[in-house]
C-alpha positions as CSV (number, residue, x, y, z in Angstrom):
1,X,-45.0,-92.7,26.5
2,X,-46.1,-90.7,29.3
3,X,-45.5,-87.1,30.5
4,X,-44.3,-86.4,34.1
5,X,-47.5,-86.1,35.8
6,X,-49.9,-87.4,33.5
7,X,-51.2,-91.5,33.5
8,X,-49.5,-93.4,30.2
9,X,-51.7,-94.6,27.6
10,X,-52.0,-98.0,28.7
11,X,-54.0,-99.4,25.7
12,X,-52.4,-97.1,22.7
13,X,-53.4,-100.0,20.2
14,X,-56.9,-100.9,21.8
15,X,-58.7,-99.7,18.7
16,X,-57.8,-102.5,16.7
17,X,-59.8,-104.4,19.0
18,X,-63.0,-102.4,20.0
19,X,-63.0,-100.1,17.5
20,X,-67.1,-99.7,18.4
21,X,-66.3,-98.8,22.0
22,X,-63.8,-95.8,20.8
23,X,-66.3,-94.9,18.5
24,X,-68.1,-93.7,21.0
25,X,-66.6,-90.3,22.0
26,X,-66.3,-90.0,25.6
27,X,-69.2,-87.7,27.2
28,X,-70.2,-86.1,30.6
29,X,-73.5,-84.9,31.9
30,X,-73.7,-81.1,32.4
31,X,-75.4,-81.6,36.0
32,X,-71.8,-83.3,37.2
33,X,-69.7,-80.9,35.3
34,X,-71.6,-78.2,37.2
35,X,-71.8,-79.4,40.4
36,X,-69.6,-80.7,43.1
37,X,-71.0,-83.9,43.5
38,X,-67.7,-86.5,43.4
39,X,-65.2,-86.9,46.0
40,X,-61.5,-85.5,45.5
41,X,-60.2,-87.4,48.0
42,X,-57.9,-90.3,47.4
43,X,-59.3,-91.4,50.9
44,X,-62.9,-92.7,51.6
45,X,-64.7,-89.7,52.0
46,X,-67.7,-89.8,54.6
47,X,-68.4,-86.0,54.9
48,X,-71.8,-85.1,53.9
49,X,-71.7,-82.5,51.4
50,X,-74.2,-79.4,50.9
51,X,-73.6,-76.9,48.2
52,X,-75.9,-74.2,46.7
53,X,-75.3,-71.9,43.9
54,X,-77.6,-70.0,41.4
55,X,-81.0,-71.3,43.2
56,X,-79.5,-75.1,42.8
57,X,-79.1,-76.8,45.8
58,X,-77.1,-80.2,46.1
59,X,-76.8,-82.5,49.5
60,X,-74.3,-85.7,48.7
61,X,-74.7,-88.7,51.1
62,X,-72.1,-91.5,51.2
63,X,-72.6,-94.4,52.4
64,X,-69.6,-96.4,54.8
65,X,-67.3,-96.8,51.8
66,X,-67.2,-93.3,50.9
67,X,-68.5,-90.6,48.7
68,X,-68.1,-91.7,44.9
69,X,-64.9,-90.3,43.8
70,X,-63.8,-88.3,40.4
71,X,-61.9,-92.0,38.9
72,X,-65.5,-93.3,39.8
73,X,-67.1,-91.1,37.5
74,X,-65.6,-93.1,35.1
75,X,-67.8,-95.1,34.9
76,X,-71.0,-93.1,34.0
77,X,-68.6,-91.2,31.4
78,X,-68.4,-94.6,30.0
79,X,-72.0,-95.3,30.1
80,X,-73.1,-91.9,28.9
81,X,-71.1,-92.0,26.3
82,X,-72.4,-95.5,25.2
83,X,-75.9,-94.0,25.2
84,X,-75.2,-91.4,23.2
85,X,-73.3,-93.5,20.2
86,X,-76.7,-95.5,20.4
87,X,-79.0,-92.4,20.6
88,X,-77.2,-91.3,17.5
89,X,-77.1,-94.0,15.6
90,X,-81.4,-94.4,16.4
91,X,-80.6,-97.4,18.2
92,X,-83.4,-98.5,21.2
93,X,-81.7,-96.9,24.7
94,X,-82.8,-97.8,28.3
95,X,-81.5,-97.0,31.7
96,X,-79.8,-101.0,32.1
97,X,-76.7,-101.2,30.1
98,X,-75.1,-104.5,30.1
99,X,-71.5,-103.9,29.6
100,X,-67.9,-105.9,28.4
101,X,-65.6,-105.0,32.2
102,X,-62.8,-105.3,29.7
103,X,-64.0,-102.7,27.2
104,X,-64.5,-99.9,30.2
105,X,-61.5,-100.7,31.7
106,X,-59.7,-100.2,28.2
107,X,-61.7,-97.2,27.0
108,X,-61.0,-95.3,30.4
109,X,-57.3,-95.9,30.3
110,X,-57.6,-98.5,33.3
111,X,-55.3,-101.0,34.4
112,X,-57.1,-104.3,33.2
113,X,-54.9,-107.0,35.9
114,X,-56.9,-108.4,39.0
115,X,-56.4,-105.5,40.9
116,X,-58.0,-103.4,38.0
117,X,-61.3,-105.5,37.9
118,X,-60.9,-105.1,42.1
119,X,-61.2,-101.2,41.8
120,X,-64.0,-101.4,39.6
121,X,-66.1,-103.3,41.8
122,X,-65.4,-100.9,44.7
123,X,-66.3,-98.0,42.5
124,X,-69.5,-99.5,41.1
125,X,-70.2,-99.7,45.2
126,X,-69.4,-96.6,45.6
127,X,-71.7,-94.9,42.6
128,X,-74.3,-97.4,44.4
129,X,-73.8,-96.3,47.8
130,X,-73.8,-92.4,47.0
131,X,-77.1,-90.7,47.1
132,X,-77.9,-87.0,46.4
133,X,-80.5,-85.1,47.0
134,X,-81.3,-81.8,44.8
135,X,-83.2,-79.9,42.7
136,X,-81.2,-80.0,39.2
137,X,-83.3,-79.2,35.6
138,X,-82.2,-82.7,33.4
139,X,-84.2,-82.7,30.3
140,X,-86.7,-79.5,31.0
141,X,-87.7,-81.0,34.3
142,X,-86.8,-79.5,38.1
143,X,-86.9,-82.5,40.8
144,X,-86.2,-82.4,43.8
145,X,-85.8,-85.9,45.5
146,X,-83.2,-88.4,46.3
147,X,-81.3,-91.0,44.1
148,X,-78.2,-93.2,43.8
149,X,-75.8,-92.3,40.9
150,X,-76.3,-95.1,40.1
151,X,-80.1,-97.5,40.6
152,X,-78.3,-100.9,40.4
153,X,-75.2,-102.6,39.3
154,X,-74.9,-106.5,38.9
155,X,-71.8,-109.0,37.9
156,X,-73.7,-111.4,35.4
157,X,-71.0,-113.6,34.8
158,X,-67.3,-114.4,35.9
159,X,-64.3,-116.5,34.5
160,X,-62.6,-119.4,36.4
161,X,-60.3,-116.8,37.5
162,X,-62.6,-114.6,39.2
163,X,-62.9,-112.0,37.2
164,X,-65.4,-110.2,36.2
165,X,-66.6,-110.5,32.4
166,X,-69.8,-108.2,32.0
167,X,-71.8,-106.3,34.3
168,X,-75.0,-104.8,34.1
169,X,-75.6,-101.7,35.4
170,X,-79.1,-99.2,35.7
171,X,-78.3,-95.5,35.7
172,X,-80.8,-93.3,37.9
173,X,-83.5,-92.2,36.2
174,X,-82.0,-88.6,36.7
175,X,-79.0,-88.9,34.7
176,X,-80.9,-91.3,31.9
177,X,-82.8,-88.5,31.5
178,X,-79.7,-86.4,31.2
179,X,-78.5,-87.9,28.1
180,X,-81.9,-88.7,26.4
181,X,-82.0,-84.7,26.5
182,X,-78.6,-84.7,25.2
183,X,-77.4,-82.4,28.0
184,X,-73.7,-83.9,27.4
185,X,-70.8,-82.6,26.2
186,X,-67.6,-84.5,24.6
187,X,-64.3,-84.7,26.8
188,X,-61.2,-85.2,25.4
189,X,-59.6,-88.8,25.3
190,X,-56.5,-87.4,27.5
191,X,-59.4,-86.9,30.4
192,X,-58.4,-90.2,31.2
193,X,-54.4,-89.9,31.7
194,X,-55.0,-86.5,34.5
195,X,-53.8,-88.3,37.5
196,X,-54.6,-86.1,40.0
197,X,-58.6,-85.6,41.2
198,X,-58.4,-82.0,41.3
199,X,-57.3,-81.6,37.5
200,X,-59.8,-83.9,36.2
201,X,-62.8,-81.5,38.1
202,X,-60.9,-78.3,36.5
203,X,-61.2,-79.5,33.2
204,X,-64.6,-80.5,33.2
205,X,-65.1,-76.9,34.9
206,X,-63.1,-75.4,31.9
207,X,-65.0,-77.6,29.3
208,X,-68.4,-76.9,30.8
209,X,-67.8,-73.2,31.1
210,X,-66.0,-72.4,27.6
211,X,-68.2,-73.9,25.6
212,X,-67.7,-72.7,22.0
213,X,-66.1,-69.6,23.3
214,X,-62.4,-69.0,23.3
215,X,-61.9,-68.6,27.3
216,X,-63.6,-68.2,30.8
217,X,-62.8,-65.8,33.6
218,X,-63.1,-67.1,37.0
219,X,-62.3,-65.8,40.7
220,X,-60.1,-68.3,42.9
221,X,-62.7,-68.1,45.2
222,X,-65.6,-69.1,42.9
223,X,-63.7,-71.7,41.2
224,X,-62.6,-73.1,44.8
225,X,-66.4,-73.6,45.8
226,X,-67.3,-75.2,42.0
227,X,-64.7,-77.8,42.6
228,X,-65.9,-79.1,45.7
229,X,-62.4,-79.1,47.3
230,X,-62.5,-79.1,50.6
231,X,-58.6,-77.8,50.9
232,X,-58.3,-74.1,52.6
233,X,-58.0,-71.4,49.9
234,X,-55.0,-71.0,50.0
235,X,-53.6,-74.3,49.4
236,X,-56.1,-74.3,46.7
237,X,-54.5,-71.2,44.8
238,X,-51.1,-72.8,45.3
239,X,-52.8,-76.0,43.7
240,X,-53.5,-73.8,40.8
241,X,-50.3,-72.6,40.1
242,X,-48.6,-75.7,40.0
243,X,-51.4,-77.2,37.4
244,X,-50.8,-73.7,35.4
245,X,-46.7,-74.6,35.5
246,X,-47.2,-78.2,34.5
247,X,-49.9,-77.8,32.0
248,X,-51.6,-80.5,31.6
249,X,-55.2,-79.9,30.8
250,X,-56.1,-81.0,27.9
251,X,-57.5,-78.6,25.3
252,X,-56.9,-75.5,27.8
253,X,-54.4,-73.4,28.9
254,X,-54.5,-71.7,32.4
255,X,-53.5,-68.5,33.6
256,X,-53.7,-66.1,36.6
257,X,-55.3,-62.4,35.8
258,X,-55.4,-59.3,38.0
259,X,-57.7,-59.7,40.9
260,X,-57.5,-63.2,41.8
261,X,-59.0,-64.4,38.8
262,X,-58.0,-67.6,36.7
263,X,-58.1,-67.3,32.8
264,X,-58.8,-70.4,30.7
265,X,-58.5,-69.9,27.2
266,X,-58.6,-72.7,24.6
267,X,-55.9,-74.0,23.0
268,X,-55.6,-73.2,19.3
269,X,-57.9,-70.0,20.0
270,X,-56.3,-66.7,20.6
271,X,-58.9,-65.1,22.7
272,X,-58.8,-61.6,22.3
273,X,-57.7,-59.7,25.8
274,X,-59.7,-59.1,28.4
275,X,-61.1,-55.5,28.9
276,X,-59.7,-54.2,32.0
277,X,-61.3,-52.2,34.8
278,X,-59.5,-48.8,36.6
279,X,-59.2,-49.6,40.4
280,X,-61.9,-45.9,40.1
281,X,-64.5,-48.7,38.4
282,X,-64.1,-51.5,41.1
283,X,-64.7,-49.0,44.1
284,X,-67.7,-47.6,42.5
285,X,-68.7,-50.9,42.3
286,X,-68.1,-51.4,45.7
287,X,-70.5,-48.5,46.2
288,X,-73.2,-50.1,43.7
289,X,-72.8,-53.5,45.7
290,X,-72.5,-52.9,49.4
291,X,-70.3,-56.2,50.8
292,X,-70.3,-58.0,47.4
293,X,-67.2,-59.4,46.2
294,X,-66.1,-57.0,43.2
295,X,-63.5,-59.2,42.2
296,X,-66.3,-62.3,41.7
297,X,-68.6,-59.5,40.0
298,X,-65.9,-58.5,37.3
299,X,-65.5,-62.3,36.7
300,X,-68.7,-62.9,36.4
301,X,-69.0,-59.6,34.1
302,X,-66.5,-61.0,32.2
303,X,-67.9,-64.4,31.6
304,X,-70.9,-62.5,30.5
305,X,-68.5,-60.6,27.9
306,X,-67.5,-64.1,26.2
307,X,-70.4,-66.0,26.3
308,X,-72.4,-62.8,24.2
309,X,-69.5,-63.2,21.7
310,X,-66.6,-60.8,22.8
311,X,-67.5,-57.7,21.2
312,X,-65.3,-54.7,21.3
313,X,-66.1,-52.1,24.1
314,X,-65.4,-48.4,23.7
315,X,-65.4,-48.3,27.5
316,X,-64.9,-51.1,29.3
317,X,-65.3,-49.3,32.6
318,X,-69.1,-47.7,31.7
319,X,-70.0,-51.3,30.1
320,X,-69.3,-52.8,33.6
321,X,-71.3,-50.6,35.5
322,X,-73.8,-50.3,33.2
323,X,-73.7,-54.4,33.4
324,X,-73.8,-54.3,36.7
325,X,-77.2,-51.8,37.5
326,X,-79.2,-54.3,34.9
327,X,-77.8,-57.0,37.5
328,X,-79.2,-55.3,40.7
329,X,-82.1,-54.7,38.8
């Protein structure tokens, strides 16, 4: 049965069937979890984006049928995760996967009538069609070039009825190498049942970014360029604060802090609370960091808190500051 909001479980007794193919937990690269690089438009997209962040930059291309979107990612969740079963079980891996249509459509909660098989062609022309140009680290290596998502795709066979039966599809060489390096992490099932684009990128955002740790501190304003929307930020915020009311990320809860900031913290894990700064310690830190945003700096400060394992502060305040030289350096 589904919740207001959220996709039903279209196949809840699939596993009986391809038990092998839910065996395989679902995964996504950490280059795409990062990065902005899918459309979250429900319209064809044919804006060229540029983003940079952290000495990464990241130009997607579409081609006339529009920039590959979120659902499209689908896909390569499907075929990452499909590599990685194998890679664990020390089966032989390559970049061309030949694939059951009927097994992706089911293991991504997709509608599996004609106009099901329809969409999935488009997408697969979509993932073809997109190309990116950057200078991501996959496996160790920095490369800067251009490349589709993915290399190829092919229908190998189809019924009397049209449909298509299998497909074959090569991954760029980029994100092969992305999951021989295991630079993946596991989503949860109910990834698939988010309807709406922009709560599918916040949760891989919140999964990338909490990690192991119990929560993650974000401005609006960072979290609005990591998402790649391209709504003002305002709209934006209020698009937060109706995915906080309705809940329904899975694993995370979502909350709005002091300062514009958004808190994730997992679910099941009582993070302990967040230091908090005196409006004396944000203007010194204006002071420290003429025209920087002190709001982004005390998220950032903050993320920095979690990730080193949460320890308790005597003084918040002097740990900031003192955070904060070592960051200018």
């Amino acid at each position: 049965m589904a919740q207001q909001g959220l996709l039903p479980t279209r196949h809840p007794t699939a596993d009986f069937f391809i038990c092998d193919i839910f065996g395989a937990s679902p995964k996504d690269d950490l280059g795409t979890m990062e990065h902005p690089i899918f459309s979250l438009s429900t319209r064809p997209d044919r804006r060229i984006l540029r983003y940079t962040h952290n000495d990464v930059t990241v130009e997607v291309t579409p081609s006339v049928r529009g920039r590959a979107t979120i659902h499209d990612k689908d896909i390569l969740i499907y075929c990452v995760s499909q590599l990685m079963a194998a890679l664990n079980k020390g089966r032989a891996t390559s970049r061309v996967l030949h694939l059951t249509a009927h097994d992706l459509l089911v293991a991504t909660n997709r509608d599996t009538s004609g106009d099901g098989y329809m969409r999935l062609r488009e997408a697969f022309e979509r993932l073809a069609g997109t190309r990116i140009t950057t200078n991501l680290q996959t496996g160790g290596e920095e490369t800067t070039r251009g490349f589709g998502l993915i290399e190829a795709w092919e229908i190998v066979r189809k019924s009397r009825g049209g449909r298509m039966v299998s497909v074959t599809v090569t991954l760029s060489e980029w994100l092969y190498r992305a999951v021989l390096s295991k630079s993946v992490l596991t989503l949860s099932r109910d990834y698939f049942r988010l309807r709406k684009p922009l709560e599918r990128r916040i949760y891989e955002l919140a999964r990338k970014h909490c990690g192991r740790q119990p929560g993650w501190t974000v401005s609006v304003a960072t979290l609005h360029k990591k998402s790649g929307s391209a709504a003002p930020l305002r709209v934006f915020r209020a698009a937060l604060r109706r995915m906080i009311t309705e809940a329904h990320l899975p694993d995370y809860t979502m909350a709005e802090a002091p300062g514009d900031l958004i808190r994730f913290a997992r679910i099941g894990k009582r993070p302990a609370a967040a230091p908090h700064l005196a409006p004396e310690t944000l203007e010194e830190a204006r002071q420290l960091a003429p025209g920087a945003d002190v709001y982004a700096l005390q998220a950032e400060w903050l993320s920095w808190w979690e990730a080193s394992g949460r320890t308790r502060l005597s003084n918040p305040d002097r740990a900031f500051l003192g955070w904060l030289h070592k960051r200018r350096g």
